[in-house]
C-alpha positions as CSV (number, residue, x, y, z in Angstrom):
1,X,-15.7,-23.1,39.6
2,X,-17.1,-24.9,36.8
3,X,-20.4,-24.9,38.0
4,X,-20.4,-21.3,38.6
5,X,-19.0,-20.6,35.3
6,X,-22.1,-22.2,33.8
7,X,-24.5,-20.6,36.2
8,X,-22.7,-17.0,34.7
9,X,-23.3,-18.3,31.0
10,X,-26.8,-19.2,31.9
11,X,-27.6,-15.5,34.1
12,X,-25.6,-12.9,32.0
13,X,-27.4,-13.8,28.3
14,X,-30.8,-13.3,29.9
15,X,-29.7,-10.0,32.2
16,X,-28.7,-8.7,28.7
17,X,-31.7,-9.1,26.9
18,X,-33.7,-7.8,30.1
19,X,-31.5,-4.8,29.8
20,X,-32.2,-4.1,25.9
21,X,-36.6,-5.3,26.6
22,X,-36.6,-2.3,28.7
23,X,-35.5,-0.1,27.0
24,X,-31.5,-0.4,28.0
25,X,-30.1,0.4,24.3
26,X,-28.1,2.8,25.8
27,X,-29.8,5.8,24.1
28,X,-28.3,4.3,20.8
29,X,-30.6,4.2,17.7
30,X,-32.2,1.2,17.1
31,X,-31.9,-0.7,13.2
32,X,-34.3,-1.8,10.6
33,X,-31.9,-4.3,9.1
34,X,-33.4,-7.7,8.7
35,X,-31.7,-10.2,11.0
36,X,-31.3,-13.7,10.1
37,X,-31.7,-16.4,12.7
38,X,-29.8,-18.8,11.8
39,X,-26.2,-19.1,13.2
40,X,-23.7,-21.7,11.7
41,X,-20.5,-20.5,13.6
42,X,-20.4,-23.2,16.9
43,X,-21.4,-21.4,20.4
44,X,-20.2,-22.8,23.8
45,X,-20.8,-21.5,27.2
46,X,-18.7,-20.4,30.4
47,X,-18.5,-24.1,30.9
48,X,-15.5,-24.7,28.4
49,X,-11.9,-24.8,30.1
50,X,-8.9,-22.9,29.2
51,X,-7.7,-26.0,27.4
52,X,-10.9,-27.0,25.9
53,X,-10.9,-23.6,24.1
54,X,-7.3,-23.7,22.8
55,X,-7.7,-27.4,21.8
56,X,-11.3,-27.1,20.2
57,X,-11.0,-23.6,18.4
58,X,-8.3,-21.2,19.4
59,X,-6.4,-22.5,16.3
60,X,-9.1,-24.0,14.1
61,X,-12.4,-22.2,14.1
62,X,-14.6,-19.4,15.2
63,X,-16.7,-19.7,18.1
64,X,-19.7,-17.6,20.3
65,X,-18.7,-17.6,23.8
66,X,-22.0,-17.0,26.3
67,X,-21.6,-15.7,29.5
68,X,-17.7,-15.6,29.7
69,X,-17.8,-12.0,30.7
70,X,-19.8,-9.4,32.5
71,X,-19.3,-6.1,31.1
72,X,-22.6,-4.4,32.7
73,X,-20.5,-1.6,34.6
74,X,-18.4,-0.9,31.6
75,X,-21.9,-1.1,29.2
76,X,-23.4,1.2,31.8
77,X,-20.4,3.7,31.2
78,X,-21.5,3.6,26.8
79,X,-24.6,5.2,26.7
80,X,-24.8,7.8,24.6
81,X,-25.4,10.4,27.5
82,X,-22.3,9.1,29.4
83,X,-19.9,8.6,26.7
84,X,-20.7,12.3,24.7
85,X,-20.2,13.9,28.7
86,X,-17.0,12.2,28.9
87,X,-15.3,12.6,25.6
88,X,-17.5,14.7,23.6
89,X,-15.1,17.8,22.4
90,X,-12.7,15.4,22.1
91,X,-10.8,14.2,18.9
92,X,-11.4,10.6,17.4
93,X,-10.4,9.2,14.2
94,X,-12.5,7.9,11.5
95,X,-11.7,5.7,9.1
96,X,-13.1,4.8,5.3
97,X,-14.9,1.3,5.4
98,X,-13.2,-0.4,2.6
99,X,-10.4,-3.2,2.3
100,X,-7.0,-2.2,1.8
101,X,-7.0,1.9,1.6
102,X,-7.9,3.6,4.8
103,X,-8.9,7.6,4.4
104,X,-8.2,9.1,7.7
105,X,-10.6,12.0,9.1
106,X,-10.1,13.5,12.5
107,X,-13.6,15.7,14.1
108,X,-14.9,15.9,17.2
109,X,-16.8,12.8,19.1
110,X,-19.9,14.9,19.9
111,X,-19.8,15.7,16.0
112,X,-19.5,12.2,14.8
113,X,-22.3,11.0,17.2
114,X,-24.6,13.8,16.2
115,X,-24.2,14.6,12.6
116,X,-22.0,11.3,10.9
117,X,-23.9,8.2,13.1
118,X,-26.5,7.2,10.8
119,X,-27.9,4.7,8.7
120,X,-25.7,3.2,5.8
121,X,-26.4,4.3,2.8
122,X,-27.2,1.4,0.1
123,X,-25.1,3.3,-2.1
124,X,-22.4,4.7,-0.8
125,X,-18.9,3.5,-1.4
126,X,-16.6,2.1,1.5
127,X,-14.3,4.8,0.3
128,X,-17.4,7.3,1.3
129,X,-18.5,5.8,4.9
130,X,-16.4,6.8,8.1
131,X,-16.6,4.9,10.5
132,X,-15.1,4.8,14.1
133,X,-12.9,2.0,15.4
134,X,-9.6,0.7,16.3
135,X,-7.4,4.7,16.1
136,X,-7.9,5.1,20.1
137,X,-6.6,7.2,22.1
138,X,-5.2,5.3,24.5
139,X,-4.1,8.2,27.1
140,X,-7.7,9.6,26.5
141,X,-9.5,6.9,26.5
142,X,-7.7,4.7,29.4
143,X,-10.3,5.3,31.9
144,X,-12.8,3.8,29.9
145,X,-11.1,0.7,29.0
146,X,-10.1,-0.3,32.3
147,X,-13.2,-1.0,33.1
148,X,-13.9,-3.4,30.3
149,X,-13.4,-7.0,31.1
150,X,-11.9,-9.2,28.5
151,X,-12.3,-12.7,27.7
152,X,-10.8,-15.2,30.2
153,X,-8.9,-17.5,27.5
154,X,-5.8,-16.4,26.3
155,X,-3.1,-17.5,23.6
156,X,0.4,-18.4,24.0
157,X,2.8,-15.9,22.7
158,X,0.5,-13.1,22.3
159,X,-0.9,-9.9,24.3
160,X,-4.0,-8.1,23.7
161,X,-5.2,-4.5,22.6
162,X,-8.3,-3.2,22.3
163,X,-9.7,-1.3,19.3
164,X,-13.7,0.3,20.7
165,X,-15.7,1.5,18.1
166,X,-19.8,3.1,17.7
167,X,-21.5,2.6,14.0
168,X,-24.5,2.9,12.3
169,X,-27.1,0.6,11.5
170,X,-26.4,-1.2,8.3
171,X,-22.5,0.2,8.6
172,X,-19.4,-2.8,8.9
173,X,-16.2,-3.6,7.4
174,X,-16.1,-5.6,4.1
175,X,-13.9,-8.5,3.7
176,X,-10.0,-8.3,5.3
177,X,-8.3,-10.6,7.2
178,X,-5.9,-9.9,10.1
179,X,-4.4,-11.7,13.6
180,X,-6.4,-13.5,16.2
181,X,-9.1,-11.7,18.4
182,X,-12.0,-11.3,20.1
183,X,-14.9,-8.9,19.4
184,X,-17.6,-8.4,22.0
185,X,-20.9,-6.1,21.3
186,X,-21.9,-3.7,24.2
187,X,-25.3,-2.2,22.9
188,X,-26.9,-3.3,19.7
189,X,-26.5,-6.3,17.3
190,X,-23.8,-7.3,14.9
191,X,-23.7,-10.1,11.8
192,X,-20.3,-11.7,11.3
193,X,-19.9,-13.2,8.0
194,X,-16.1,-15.6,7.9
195,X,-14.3,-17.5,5.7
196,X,-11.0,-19.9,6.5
197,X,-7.9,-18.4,5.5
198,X,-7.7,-20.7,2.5
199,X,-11.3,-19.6,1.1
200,X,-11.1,-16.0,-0.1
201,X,-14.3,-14.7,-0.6
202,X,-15.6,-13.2,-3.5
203,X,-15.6,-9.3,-2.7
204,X,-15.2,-5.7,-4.3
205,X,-13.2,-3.9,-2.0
206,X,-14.7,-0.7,-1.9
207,X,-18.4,-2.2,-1.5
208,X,-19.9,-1.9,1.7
209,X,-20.8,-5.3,3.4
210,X,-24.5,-3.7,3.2
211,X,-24.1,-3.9,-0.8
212,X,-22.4,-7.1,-0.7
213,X,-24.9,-8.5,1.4
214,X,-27.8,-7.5,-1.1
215,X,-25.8,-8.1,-4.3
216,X,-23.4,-11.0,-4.4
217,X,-24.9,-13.0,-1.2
218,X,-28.0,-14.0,-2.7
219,X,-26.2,-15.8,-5.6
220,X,-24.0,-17.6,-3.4
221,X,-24.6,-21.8,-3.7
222,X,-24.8,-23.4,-0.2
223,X,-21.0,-24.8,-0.1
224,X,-20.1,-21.2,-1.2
225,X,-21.4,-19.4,1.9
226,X,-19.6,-18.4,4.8
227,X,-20.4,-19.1,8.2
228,X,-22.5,-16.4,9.7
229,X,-24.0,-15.2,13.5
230,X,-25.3,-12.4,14.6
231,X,-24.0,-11.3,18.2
232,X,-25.8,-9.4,20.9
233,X,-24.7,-7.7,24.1
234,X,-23.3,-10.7,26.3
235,X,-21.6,-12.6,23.7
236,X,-18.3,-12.3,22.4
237,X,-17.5,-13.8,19.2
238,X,-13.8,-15.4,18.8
239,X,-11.9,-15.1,15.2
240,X,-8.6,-17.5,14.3
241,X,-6.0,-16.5,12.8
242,X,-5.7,-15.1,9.1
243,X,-9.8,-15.9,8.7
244,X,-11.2,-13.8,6.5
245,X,-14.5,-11.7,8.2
246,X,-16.7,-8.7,7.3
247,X,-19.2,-7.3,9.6
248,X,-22.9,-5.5,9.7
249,X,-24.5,-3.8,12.2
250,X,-27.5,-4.0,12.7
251,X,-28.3,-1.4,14.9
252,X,-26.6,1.5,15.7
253,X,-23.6,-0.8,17.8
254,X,-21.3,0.2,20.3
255,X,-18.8,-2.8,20.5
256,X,-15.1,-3.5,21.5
257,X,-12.4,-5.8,20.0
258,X,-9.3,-7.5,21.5
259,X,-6.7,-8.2,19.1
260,X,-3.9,-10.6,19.7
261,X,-0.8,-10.1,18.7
């Protein structure tokens, strides 16, 4: 088991980025946000145990899991073709990207896709940028999800529930902090910037992470930063408890969460 496990974390990364070199993006738009290469949040492999994982990080620290899942049927079932046939004239929920006030805005999938999913403005307010994820439909959007394969590890005392969500390039979630979870990106790439629950950033709730990024990041000292990765389809990045996050996508992303609760 474990050798196949590691065999899986070896196989899926590469399959992945085969996918994406030819031209597998899923008909989503690509980005022109500059990545950064450097990743100081710990990665491991399908070679870590049940127990390593809850002893190692489920309760202490963040961690990139590699080739723990394969999602390539329920990827297959996000392009933009598939998922606009499927669920196109029906309702989804948008919410504001900012901290602590959420604006609620109901239209049409086939309208968000086609006339809201777009680049980020620089200046825009979180108050002024919708963005889809986490208010599902669960009836509507069942048959989708139970195709989606979550991560293998789990956490005593809690169950999950996904939130899926599609954003722009440069789009994300400033600063908040929440329960335990996973998040795993389907097409596209997305940035993670965390804190530990007893570092709280410094953050202006209604600036988008894009802003923040470009404004107060820069002037950050070393032992001030957070820890930062940017995640790509086949990886699934885990969060602790109460740790604070924000997120940027880099290309237009179509990604799934688990929280547990």
């Amino acid at each position: 088991m474990a050798a196949a496990r590691r065999l899986l974390a070896v196989l899926l990364p590469l399959a992945w980025a085969r996918a994406r070199l030819a031209g597998g993006a899923g008909g989503w738009q690509a980005g022109d946000v500059p990545e950064e290469q450097r990743c100081t949040v710990d990665r491991t492999d399908g070679s870590v145990s049940p127990a390593q994982f809850l002893q190692r990080f489920a309760f202490s620290r963040p961690v990139v899991l590699r080739g723990v899942t394969d999602n390539s049927a329920f990827q297959a079932l996000c392009t933009r073709q598939k998922l606009l046939a499927a669920y196109g004239e029906r309702l989804v929920r948008l919410s504001t990207a900012n901290t602590y006030s959420y604006r609620k805005v109901d239209v049409p999938f086939q309208e968000y896709v086609e006339r809201l999913l777009k680049p980020q403005d620089p200046a825009a307010l979180g108050s002024d940028t919708l963005y889809f994820f986490g208010d599902n439909n669960f009836t509507e959007w069942g048959s989708l999800f139970q195709h989606y394969v979550p991560p293998p590890f789990r956490i005593p005392g809690t169950s999950g529930a996904y939130s899926f969500g599609i954003a722009g390039s440069g789009s994300g979630v400033p600063f908040h902090w929440h329960g335990p979870g996973y998040s795993e990106v389907i097409f596209g790439r997305k940035r993670w910037f965390l804190y530990p629950p007893d570092k709280t950033p410094h953050f202006h709730p209604n600036e988008t992470t894009l802003a923040w990024l470009q404004h107060t990041y820069p002037t950050l000292p070393p032992e001030e930063r957070p820890l930062e990765c940017t995640i790509r389809p086949g990886e699934v990045l885990y969060f602790p408890d109460r740790w604070w996050h924000a997120t940027l996508n880099l290309d237009t992303s179509v990604f799934i969460s688990t929280f547990l609760g």
